[in-house]
C-alpha positions in Angstrom: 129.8 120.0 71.6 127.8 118.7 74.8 127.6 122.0 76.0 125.6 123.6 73.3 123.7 120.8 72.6 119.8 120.7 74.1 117.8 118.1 75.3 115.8 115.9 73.6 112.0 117.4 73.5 109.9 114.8 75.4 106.7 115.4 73.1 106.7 113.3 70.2 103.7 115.3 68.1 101.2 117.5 69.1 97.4 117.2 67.8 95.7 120.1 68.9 95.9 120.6 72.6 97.1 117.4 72.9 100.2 116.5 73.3 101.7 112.6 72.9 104.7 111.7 74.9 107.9 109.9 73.5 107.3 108.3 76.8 104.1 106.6 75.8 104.9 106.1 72.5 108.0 104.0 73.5 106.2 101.8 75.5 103.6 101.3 73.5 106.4 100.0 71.0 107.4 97.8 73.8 104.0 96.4 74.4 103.5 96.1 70.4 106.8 93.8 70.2 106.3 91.8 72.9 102.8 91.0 72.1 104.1 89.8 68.0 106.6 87.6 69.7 104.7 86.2 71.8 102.0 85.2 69.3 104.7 83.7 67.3 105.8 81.8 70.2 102.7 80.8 71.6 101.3 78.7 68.6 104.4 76.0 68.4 103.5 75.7 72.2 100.0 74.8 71.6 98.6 77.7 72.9 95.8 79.6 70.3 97.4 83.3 69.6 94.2 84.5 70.1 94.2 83.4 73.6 97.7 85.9 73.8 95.7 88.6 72.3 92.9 88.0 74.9 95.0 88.1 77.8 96.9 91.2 76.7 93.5 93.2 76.5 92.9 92.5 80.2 96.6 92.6 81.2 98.0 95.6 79.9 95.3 98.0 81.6 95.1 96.5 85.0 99.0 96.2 84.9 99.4 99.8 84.0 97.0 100.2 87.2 99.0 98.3 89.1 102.2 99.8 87.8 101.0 103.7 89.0 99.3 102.4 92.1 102.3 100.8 93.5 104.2 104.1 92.8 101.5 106.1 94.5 101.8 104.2 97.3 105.0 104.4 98.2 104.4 108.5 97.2 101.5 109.0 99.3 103.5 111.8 101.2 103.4 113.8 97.6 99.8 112.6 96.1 97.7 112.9 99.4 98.3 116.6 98.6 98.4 116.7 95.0 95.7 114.0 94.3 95.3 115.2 90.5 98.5 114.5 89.8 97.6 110.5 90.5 96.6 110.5 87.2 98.9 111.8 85.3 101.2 109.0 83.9 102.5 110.6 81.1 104.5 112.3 83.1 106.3 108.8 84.7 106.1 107.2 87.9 105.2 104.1 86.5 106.7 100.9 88.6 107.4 98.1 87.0 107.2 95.6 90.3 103.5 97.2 90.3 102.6 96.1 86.8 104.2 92.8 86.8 102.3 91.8 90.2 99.4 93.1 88.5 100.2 91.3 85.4 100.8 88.0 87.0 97.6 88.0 89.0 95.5 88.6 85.8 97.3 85.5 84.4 96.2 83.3 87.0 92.7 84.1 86.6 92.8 84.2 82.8 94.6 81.0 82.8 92.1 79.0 85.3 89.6 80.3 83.1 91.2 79.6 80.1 92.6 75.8 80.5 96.0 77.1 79.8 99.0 75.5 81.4 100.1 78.4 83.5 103.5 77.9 83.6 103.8 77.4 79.9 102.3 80.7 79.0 104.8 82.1 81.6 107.5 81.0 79.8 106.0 82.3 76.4 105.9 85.4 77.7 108.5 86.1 80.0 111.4 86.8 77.4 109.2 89.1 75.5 108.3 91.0 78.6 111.4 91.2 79.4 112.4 92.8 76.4 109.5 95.2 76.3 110.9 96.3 79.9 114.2 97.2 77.6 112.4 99.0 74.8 110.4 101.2 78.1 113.6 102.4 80.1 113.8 104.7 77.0 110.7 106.0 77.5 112.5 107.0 81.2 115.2 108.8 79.4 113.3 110.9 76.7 111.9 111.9 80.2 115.2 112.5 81.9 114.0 110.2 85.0 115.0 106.8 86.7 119.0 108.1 86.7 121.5 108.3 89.0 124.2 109.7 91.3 126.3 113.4 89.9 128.9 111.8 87.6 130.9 113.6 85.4 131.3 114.3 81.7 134.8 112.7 81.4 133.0 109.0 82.9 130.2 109.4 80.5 132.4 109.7 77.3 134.6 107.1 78.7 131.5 105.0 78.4 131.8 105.5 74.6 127.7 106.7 74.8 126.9 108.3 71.9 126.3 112.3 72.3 122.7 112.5 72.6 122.9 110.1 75.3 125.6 111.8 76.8 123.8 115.3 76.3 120.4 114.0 78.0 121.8 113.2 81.0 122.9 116.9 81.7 120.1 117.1 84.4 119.8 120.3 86.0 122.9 121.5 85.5 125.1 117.8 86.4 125.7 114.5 84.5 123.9 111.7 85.7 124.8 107.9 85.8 122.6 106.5 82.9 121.1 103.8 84.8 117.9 103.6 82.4 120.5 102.5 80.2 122.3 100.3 82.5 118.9 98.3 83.1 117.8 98.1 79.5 121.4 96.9 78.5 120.5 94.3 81.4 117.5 93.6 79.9 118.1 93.2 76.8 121.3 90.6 77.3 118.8 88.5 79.8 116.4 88.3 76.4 119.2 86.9 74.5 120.2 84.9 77.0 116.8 83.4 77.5 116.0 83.1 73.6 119.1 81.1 73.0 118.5 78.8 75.9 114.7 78.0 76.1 114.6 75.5 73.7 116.9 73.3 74.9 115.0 71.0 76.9 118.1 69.2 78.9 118.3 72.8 80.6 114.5 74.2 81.5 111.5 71.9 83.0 108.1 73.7 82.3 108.0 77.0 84.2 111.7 77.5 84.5 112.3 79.9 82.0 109.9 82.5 83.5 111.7 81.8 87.0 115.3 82.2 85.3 113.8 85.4 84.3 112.4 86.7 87.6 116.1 85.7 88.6 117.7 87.5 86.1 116.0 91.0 86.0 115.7 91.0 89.8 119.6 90.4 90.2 120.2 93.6 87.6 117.5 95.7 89.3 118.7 95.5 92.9 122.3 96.3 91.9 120.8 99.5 89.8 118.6 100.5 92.3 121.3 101.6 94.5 122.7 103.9 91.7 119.8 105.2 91.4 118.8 108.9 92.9 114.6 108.6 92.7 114.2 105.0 94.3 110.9 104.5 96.7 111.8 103.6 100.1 110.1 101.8 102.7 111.0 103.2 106.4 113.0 105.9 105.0 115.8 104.2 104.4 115.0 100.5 103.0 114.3 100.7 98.7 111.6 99.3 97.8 112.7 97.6 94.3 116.3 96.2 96.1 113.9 94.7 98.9 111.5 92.9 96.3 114.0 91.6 94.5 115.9 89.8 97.2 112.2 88.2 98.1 111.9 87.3 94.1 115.6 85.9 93.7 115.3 83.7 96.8 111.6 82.8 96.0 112.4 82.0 92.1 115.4 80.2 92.9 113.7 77.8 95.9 111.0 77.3 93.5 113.0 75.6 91.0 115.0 73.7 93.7 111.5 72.2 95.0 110.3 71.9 91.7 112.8 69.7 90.6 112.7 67.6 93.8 109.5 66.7 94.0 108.0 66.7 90.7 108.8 64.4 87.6 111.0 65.7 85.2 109.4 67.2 82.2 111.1 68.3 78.5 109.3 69.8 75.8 109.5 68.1 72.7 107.8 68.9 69.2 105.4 66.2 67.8 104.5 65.4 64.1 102.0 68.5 64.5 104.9 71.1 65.7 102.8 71.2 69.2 104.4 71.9 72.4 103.6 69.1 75.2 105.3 68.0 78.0 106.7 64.8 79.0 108.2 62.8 81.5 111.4 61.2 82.0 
């Protein structure tokens, strides 16, 4: 049955001469989640949904900047001599360490700006990020990119993958390893874990459940990475993504060790109003 099916078309609908991408509709989905729940979440906090709305219209375009020029960079070999091509992201080649760096940067400056506690819009937003990031690896495989080593058909049905899946990762003329699939499966169980565990004040201070999150995808991407076949690499040899993640799993994890040190202990706790605030022990 695998052998006669075809691949999934990666055009979505056609208008004209132009041509939408499953790609960019799938993360656009992403982006359109994440942004509901974190409205939802933010007003309990004490934070105005508008102000989640606000921060997404400057986020999402310089992180998508970011996102491509942190590929580019690390491509500069290729797009120093195909410079139109830079601008072509609906093809892929969209990093996600770019866009978060990005991200996180415009959240600084929105939230000195803004009087926003940072870390407490982190947390708002990290589990909903994260699951955007799961909803996006998608968008990878309706483009048949960010897989892995030759496998064979026999692993891939072991997997008990569903035939389409199984089908799209015929890549000229081998199986892949699904390792979109691996990291959105990843992702999606650090959401979970994160949604069931925020609110339980005896376990995350203010700021911790953004950190846990850092810790979380950047332990699952630095373990995928090295399955994977299209990974950047610095010096020729070093990956990019399994070298930022050791730097954001020691950093995250010393953060909340000198947090918790040095600084009171703070809980969140819901007033008469339903608002968000923090206090110490």
């Amino acid at each position: 049955m695998s052998a006669i099916m075809l691949a999934l078309n990666p055009i979505a609908f056609s208008l004209g001469n132009l041509h939408v991408r499953w790609y960019g509709v799938i993360i656009t989905l992403g982006v359109v989640v994440a942004v509901f729940l974190s409205m939802r979440e933010a007003r309990p906090r004490g934070i105005d949904p508008d102000d989640v709305i606000d921060l997404i219209f400057w986020m999402l375009p310089i992180g998508l900047i970011g996102a491509r020029l942190y590929y580019v960079i690390f491509e500069w070999s290729y797009y120093s001599q195909n410079p139109g091509d830079i601008i072509k992201i609906w093809n892929g080649g969209l990093a996600i360490y770019g866009g978060l760096i990005a991200a996180v940067i415009v959240l600084l400056v929105f939230c000195y700006h803004r009087f926003i506690p940072t870390w407490l819009l982190l947390d708002v937003l990290a589990p909903t990020v994260l699951l955007a990031q799961a909803i996006g690896r998608w968008g990878n495989f309706m483009n048949q990119e960010a897989f892995g080593a030759k496998t064979t058909l026999g692993f891939l049905q072991s997997l008990h993958l569903p035939e389409f899946i199984i089908t799209q990762m015929n890549i000229s003329g081998a199986y892949r390893q699904p390792t979109f699939l691996y990291e959105s499966v990843w992702s999606l169980l650090g959401v979970i874990l994160l949604l069931s565990l925020r609110h339980r004040t005896h376990l995350f201070k203010q700021g911790e459940v953004f950190l846990s999150y850092i810790t979380w995808y950047a332990v699952g991407r630095a373990v995928i990475e090295g399955m994977r076949t299209d990974s950047l690499y610095l010096f020729a040899n070093i990956r990019v993504s399994q070298l930022l993640s050791a730097i954001l799993i020691v950093a995250a994890i010393a953060i909340i060790i000198v947090r918790r040190h040095n600084e009171p202990q703070l809980k969140w706790y819901l007033d008469g109003s339903g608002k968000t605030i923090p206090k110490e022990k």
